[in-house]
FIGU-790226 format. One record per atom (N, C-alpha, C): residue in one letter; atom name; x, y, z. Coordinates in nm, 4 decimals. Layout:
BEGIN
resn=a; name=CA; xx=X; yy=Y; zz=Z
...
END
This chain:
BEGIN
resn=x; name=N; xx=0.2537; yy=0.7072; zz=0.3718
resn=x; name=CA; xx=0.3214; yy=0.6939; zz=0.2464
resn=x; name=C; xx=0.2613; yy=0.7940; zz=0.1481
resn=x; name=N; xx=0.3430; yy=0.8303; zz=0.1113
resn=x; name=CA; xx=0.2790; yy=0.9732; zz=-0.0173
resn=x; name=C; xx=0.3159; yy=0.9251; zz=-0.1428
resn=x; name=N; xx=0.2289; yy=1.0063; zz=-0.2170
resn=x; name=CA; xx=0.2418; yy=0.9175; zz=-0.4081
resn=x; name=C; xx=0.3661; yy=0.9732; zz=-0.4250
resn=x; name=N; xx=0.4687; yy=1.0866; zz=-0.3983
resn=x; name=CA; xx=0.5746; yy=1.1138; zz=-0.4649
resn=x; name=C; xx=0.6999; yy=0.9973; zz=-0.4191
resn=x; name=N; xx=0.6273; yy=0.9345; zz=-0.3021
resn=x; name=CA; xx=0.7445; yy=0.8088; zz=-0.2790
resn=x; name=C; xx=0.7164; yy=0.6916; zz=-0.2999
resn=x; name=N; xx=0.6067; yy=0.6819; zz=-0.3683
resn=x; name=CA; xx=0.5560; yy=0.5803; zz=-0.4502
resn=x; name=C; xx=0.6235; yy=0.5854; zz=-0.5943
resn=x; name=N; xx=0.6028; yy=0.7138; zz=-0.6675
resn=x; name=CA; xx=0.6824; yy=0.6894; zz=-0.8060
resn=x; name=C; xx=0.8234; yy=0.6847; zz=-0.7583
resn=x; name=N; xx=0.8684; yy=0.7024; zz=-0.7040
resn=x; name=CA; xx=1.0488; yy=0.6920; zz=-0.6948
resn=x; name=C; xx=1.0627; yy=0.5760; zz=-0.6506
resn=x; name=N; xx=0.9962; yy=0.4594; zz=-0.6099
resn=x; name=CA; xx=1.0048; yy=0.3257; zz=-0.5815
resn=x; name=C; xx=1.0246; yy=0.2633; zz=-0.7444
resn=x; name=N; xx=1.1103; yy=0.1529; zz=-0.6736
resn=x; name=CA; xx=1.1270; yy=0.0526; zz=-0.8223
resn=x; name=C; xx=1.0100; yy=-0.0314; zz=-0.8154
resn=x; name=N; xx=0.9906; yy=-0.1443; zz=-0.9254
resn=x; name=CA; xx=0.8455; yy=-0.2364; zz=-0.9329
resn=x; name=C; xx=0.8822; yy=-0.3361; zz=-0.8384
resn=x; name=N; xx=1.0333; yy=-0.3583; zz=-0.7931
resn=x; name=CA; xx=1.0293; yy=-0.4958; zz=-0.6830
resn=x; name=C; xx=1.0174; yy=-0.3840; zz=-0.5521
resn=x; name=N; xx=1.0577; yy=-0.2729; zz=-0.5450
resn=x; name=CA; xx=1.0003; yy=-0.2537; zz=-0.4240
resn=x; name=C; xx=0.8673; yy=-0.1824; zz=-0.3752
resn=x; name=N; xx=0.8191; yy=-0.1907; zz=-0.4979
resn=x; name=CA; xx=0.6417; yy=-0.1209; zz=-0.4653
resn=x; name=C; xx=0.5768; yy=-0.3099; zz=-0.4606
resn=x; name=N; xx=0.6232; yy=-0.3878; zz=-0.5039
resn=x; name=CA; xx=0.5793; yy=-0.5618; zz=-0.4694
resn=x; name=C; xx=0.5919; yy=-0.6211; zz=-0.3063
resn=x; name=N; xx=0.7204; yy=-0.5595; zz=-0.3001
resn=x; name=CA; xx=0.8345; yy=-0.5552; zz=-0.1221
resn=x; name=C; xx=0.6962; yy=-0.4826; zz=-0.0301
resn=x; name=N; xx=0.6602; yy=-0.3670; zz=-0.0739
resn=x; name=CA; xx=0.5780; yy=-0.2650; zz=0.0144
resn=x; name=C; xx=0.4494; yy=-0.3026; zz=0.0369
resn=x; name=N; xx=0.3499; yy=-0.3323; zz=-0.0789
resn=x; name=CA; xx=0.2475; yy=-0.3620; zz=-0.0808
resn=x; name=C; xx=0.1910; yy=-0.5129; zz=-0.0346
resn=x; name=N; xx=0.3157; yy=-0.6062; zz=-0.0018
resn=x; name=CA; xx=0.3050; yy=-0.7372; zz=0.0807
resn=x; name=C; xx=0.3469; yy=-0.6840; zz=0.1568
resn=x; name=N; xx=0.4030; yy=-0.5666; zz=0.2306
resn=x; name=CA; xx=0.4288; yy=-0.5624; zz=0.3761
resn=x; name=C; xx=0.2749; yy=-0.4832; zz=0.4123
resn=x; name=N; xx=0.1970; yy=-0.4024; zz=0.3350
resn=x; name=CA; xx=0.0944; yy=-0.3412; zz=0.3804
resn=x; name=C; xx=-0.0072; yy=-0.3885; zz=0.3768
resn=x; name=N; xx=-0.0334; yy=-0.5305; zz=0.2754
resn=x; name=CA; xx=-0.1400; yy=-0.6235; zz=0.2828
resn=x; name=C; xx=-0.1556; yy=-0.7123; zz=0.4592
resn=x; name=N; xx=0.0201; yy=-0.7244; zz=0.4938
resn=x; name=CA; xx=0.0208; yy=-0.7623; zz=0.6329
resn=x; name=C; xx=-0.0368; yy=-0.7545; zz=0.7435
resn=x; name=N; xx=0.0169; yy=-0.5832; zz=0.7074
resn=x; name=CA; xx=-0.0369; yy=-0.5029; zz=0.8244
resn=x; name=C; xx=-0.2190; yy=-0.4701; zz=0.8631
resn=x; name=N; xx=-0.2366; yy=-0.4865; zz=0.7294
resn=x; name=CA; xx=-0.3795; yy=-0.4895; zz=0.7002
resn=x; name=C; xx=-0.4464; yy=-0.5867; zz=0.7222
resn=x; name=N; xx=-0.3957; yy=-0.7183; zz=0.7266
resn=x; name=CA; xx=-0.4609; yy=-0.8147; zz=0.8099
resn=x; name=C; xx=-0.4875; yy=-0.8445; zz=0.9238
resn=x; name=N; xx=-0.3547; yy=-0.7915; zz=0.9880
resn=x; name=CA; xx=-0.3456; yy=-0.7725; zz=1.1651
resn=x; name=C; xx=-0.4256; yy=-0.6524; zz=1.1956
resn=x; name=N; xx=-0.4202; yy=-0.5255; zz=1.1444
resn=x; name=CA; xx=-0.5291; yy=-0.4154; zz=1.1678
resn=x; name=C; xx=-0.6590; yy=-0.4543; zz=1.1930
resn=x; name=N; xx=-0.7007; yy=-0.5537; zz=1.0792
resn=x; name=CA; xx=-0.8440; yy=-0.6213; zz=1.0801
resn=x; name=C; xx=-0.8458; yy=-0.6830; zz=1.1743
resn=x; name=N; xx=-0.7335; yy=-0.7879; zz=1.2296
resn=x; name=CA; xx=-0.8131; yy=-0.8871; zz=1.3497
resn=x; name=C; xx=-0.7900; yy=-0.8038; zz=1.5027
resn=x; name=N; xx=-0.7493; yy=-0.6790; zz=1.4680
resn=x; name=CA; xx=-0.7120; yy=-0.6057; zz=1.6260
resn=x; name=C; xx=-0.8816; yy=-0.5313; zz=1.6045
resn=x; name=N; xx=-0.8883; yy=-0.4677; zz=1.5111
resn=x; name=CA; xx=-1.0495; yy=-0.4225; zz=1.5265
resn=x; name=C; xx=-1.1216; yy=-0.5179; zz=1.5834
resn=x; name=N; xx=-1.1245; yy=-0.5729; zz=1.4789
resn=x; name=CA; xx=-1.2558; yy=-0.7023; zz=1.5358
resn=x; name=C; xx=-1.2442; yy=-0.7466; zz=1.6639
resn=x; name=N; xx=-1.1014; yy=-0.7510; zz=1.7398
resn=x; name=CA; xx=-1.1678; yy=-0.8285; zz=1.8975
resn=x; name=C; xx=-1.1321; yy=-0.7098; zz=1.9232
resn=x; name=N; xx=-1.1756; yy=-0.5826; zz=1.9388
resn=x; name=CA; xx=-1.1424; yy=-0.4294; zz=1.9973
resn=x; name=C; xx=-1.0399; yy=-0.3950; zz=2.0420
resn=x; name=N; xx=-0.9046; yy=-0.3866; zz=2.0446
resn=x; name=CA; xx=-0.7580; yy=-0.3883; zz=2.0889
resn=x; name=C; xx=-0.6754; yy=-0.3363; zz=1.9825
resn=x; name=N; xx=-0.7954; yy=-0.2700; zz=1.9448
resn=x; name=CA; xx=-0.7193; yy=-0.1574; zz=1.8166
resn=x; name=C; xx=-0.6505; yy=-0.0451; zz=1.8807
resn=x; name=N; xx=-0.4969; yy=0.0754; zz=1.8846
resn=x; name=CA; xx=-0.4409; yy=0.1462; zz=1.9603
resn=x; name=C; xx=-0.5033; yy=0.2368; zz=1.8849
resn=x; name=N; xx=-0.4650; yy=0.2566; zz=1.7020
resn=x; name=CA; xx=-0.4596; yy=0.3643; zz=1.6260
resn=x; name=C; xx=-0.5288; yy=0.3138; zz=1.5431
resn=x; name=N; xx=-0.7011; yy=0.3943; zz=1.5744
resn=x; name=CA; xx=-0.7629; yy=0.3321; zz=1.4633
resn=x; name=C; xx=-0.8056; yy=0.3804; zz=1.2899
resn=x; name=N; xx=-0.6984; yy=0.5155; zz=1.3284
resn=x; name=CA; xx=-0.6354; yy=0.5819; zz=1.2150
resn=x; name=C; xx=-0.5231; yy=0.5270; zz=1.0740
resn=x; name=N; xx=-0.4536; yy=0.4231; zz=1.1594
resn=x; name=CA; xx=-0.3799; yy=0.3170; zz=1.0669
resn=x; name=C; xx=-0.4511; yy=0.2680; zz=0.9432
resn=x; name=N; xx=-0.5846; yy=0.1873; zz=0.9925
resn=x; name=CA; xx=-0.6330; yy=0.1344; zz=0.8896
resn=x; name=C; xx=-0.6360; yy=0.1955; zz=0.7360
resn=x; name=N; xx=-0.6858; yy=0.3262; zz=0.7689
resn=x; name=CA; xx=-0.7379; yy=0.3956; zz=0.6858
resn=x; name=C; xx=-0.5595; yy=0.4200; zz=0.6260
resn=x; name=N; xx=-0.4496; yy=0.4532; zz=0.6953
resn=x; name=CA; xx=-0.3628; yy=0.4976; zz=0.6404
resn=x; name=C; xx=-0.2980; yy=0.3590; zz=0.5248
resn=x; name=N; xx=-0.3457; yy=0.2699; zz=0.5955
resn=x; name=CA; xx=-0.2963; yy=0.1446; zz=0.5521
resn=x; name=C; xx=-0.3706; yy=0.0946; zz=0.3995
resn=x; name=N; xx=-0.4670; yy=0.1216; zz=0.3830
resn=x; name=CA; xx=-0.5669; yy=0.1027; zz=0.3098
resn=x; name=C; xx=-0.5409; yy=0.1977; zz=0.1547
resn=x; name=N; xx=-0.5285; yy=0.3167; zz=0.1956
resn=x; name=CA; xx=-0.4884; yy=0.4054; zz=0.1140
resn=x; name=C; xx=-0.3567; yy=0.4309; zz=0.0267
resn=x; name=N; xx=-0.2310; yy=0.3246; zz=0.1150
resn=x; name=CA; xx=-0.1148; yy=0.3218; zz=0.0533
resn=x; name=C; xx=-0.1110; yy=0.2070; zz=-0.0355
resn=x; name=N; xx=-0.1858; yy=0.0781; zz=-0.0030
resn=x; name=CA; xx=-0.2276; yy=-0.0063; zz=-0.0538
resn=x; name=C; xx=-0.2272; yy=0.0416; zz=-0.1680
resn=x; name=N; xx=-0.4039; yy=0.1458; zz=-0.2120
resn=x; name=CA; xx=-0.4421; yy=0.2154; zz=-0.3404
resn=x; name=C; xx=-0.3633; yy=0.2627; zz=-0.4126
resn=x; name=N; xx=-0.2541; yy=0.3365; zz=-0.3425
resn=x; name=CA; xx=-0.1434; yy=0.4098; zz=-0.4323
resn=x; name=C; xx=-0.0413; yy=0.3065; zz=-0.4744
resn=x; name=N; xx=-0.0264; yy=0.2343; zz=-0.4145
resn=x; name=CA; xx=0.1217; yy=0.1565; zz=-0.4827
resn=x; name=C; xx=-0.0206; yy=0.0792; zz=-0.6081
resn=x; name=N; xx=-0.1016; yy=0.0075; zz=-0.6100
resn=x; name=CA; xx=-0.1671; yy=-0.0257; zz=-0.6882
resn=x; name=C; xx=-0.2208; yy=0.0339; zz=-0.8232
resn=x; name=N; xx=-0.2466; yy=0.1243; zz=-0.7797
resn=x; name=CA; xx=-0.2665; yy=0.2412; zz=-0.8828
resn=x; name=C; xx=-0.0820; yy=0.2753; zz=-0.9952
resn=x; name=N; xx=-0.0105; yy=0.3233; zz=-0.9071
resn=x; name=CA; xx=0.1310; yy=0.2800; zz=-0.9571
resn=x; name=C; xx=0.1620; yy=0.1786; zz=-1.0471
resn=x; name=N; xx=0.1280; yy=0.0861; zz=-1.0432
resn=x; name=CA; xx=0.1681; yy=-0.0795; zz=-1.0818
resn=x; name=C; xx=0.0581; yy=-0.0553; zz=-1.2116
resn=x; name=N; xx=-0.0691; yy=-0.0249; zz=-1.1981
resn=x; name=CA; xx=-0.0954; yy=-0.0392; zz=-1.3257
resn=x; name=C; xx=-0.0417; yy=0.0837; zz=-1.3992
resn=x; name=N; xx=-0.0463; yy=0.2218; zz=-1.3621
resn=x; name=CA; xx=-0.0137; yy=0.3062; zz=-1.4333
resn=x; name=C; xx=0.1449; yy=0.2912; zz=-1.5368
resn=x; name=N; xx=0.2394; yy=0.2133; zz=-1.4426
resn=x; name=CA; xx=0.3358; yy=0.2346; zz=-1.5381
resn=x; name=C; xx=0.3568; yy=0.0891; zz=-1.6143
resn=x; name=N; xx=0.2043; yy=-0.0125; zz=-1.5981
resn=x; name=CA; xx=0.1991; yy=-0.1218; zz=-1.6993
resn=x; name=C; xx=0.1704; yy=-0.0557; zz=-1.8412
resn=x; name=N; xx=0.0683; yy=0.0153; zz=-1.8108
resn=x; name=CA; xx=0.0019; yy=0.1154; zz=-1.9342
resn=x; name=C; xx=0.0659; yy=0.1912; zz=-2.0023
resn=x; name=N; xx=0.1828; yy=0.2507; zz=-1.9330
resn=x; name=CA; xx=0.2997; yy=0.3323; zz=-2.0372
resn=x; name=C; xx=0.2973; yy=0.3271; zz=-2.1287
resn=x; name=N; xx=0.3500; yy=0.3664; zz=-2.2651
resn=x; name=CA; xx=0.4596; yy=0.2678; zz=-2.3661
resn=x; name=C; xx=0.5666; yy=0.2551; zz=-2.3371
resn=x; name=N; xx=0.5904; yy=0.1138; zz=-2.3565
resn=x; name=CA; xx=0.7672; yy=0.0732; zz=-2.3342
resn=x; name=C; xx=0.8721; yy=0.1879; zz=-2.4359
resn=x; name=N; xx=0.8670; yy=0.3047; zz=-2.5215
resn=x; name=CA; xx=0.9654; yy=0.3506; zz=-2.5772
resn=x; name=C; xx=0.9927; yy=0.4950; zz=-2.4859
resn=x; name=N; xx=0.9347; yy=0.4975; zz=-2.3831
resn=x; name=CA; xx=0.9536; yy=0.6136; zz=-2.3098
resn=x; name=C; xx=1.0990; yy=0.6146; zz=-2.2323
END
């Protein structure tokens, strides 16, 4: 996921995304832990999109509403 398709997301679907990547991020964790991880490159990808839609969510709380 890249930040330029992060700002073109609306706020219900950066909410939609970031509960689907909290998901995935839970199952990532329990495939590490009993070793039956495929791509252990995910995490990190998973982790990081997390940051960006988060980062997103506050940035355009902080706005001003007359923009």
């Amino acid at each position: 996921m890249k930040a330029k398709d992060v700002k073109q997301m609306t706020d219900d679907q950066l909410q939609d995304t970031l509960i689907e990547l909290k998901k995935e991020q839970f199952n990532l964790r329990f495939q590490a832990a009993s070793g039956n991880i495929e791509n252990t490159a995910r995490v990190r990808q998973v982790r990081r999109g997390v940051a960006r839609i988060k980062t997103a969510q506050v940035q355009r709380t902080s706005e001003p509403a007359d923009k």
